[in-house]
C-alpha positions as CSV (number, residue, x, y, z in Angstrom):
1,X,0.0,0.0,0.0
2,X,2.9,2.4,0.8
3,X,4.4,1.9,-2.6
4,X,1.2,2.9,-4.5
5,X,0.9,5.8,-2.5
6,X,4.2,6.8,-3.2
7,X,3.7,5.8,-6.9
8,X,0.3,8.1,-6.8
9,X,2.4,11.5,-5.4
10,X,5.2,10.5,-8.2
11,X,2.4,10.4,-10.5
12,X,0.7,13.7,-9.5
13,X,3.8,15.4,-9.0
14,X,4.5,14.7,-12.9
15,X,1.3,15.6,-13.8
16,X,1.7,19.3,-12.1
17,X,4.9,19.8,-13.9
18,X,3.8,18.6,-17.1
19,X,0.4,21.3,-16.9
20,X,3.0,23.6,-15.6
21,X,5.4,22.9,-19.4
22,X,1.9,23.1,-20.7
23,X,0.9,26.6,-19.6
24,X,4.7,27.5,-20.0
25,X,4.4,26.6,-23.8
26,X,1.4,28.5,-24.1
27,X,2.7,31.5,-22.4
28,X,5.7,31.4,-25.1
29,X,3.8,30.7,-27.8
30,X,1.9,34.0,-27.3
31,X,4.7,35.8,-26.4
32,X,6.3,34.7,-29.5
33,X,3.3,35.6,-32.1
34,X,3.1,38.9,-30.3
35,X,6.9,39.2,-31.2
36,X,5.8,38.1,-34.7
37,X,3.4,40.6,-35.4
38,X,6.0,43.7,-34.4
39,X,7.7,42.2,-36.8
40,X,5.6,42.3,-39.4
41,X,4.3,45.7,-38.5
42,X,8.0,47.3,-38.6
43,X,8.4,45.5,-41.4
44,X,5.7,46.9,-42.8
45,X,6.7,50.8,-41.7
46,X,9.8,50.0,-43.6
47,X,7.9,49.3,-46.5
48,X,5.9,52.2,-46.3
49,X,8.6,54.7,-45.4
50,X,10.4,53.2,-48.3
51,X,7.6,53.7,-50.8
52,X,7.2,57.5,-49.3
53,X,10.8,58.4,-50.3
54,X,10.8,56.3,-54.0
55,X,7.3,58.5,-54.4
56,X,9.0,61.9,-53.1
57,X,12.0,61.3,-55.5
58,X,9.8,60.4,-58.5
59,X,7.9,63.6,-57.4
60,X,10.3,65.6,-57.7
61,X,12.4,64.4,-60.6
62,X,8.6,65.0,-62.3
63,X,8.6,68.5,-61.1
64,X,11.9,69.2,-62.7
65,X,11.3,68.0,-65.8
66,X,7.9,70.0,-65.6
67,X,10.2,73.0,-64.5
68,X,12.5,72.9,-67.7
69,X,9.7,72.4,-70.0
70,X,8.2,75.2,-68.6
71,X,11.2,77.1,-68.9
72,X,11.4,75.8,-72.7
73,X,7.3,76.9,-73.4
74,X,8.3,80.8,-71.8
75,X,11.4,81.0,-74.4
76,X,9.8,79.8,-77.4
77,X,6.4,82.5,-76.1
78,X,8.7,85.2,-75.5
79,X,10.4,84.6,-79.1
80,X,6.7,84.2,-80.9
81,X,5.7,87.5,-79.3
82,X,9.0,89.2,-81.0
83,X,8.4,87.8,-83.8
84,X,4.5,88.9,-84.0
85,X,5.8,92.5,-83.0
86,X,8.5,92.5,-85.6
87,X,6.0,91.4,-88.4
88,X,3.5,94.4,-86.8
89,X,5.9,96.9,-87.2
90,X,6.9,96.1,-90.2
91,X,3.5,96.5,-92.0
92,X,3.3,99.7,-90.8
């Protein structure tokens, strides 16, 4: 009779550690997917602050281009008008 009763405490003393790895698990396992979605979400940041700077730069090689052609529309105005004047004052 002693020896199962020492047999039951072995018994139940394994089963309270082996909930206690249980739980333990558990506890990581959260921990861990928790860990996992920061991840993802600074991952994602990166992504998006990445995407920000490709869209500034395209931005504002697009503005540039806009500038000079702008630049290139004022010179070839500002030589039509002389040309209209030049043409006025000679039929006069």
């Amino acid at each position: 009779m002693n020896g199962l009763t020492v047999a039951y405490g072995e018994y139940d003393a394994e089963l309270n550690a082996r909930r206690e790895a249980e739980a333990e698990v558990t506890r990581l396992r959260i921990l861990l997917s928790g860990q996992a979605a920061r991840i993802t979400a600074l991952s994602g940041q990166g992504r998006r602050d990445e995407l920000h700077r490709q869209l500034a730069f395209d931005h504002k090689e697009s503005l540039s281009a806009l500038e000079k052609d702008l630049a290139k529309l004022k010179v070839e105005r500002d030589m039509a008008l002389l040309e209209m004047e030049e043409i006025a004052s000679s039929r006069r």
